[in-house]
N, C-alpha and C positions, 0 to 999 in steps of 0.2 A: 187433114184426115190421113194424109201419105205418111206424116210424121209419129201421129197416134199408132198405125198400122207397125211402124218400123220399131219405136218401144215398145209396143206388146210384143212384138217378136225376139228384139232383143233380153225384155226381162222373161220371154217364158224359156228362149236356149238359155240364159243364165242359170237359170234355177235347175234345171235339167243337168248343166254344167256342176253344179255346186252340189248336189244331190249323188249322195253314194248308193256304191252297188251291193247289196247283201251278197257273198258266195255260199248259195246252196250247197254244192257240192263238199265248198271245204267240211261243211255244219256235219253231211250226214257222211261222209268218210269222218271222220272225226270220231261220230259215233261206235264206229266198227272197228277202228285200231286199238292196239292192245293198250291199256293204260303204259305202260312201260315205255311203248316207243313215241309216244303224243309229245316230247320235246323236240325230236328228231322230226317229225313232221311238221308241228309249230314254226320252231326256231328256222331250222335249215332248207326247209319245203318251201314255207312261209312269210319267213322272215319277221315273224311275231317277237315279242321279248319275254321273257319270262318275269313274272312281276311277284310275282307268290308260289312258293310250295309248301303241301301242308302235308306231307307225309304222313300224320297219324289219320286224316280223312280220308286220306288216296284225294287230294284234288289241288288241280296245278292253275294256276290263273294266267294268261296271257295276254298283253296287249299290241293294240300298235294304230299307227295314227298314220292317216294316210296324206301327203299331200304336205306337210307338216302344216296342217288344220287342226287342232282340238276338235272342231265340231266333225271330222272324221273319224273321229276316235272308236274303237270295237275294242272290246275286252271279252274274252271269253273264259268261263272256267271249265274246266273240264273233269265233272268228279266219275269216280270209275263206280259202277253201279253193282256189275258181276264180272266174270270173265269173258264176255261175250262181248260188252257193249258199254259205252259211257253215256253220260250226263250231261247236258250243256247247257251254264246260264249263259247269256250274251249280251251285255251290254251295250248299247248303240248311241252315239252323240246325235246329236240334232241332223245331221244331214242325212241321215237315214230316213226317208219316209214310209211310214211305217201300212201305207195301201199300196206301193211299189213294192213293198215286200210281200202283202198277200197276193197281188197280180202272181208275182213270177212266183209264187209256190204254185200256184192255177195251173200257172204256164209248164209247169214242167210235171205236172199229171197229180199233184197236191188237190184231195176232195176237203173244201170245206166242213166241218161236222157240226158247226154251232162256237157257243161260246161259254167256257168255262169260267164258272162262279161268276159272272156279268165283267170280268175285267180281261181277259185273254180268248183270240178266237184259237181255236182250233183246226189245222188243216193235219190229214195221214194219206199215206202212203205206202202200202203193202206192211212193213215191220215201225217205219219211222213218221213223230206224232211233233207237229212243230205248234209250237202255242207262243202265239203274236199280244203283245200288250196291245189293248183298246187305243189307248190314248198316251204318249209320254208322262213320263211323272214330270215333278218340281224344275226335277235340273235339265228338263228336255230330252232327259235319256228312252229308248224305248227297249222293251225287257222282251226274249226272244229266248223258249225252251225250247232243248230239243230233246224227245226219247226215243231211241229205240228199242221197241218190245218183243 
């Protein structure tokens, strides 16, 4: 029984262990820096890489893997909407758990609002509107908007 006790304890800190952290904060300053300077905060703040630019769309795509795990892996793009505020898809590999991300939206004053078209929930917060994929797709990635309005 002593032993049973000791792996579940061991496998439940692993998973915890293995399990990335979404940054909030990076997502929604993100949203409120000027498209222009979003490499200087990526790159140099961040230490993201620059993976794509598409100038004629205004939008920059950035990655970076954490741990040097693939399944850490976050991509974000970053397309500029207006002058006021950007855009943000998010890609997230498998170690992202995708009800650790809605907790700590909760947690940090994120009001739930339901679920959009049945595959993204919906959390806002004064200007900014985060829409969490339901479920992973195919490749285990989970899809993570962000807008500010």
């Amino acid at each position: 029984m002593k032993k049973l006790l000791t792996l579940a304890l061991c496998l439940s800190l692993s998973n915890i262990a293995l399990s990335q952290d979404l940054d909030i904060v990076l997502l929604e300053n993100l949203t409120t820096k000027s498209f222009a300077s979003s490499d200087k905060y990526m790159i140099d703040y961040y230490g993201f890489e620059k993976i794509r630019n598409n100038k004629d769309n205004l939008q920059n795509t950035y990655g970076r893997t954490y741990k040097h795990d693939l399944d850490n892996t976050i991509v974000i793009t970053v397309m500029s909407s207006n002058d006021t505020s950007n855009e943000l898809d998010v890609s997230l590999a498998k170690n992202y758990k995708v009800q650790e991300i809605k907790d700590k939206l909760v947690s940090q004053g994120y009001t739930y609002t339901g679920l959009e078209n049945f595959e993204f929930s919906e959390f806002k917060k004064d200007k900014s509107v985060f829409l969490v994929s339901e479920i992973p797709n195919e490749d285990g990635k989970t899809q993570v908007k962000v807008i500010s309005e």
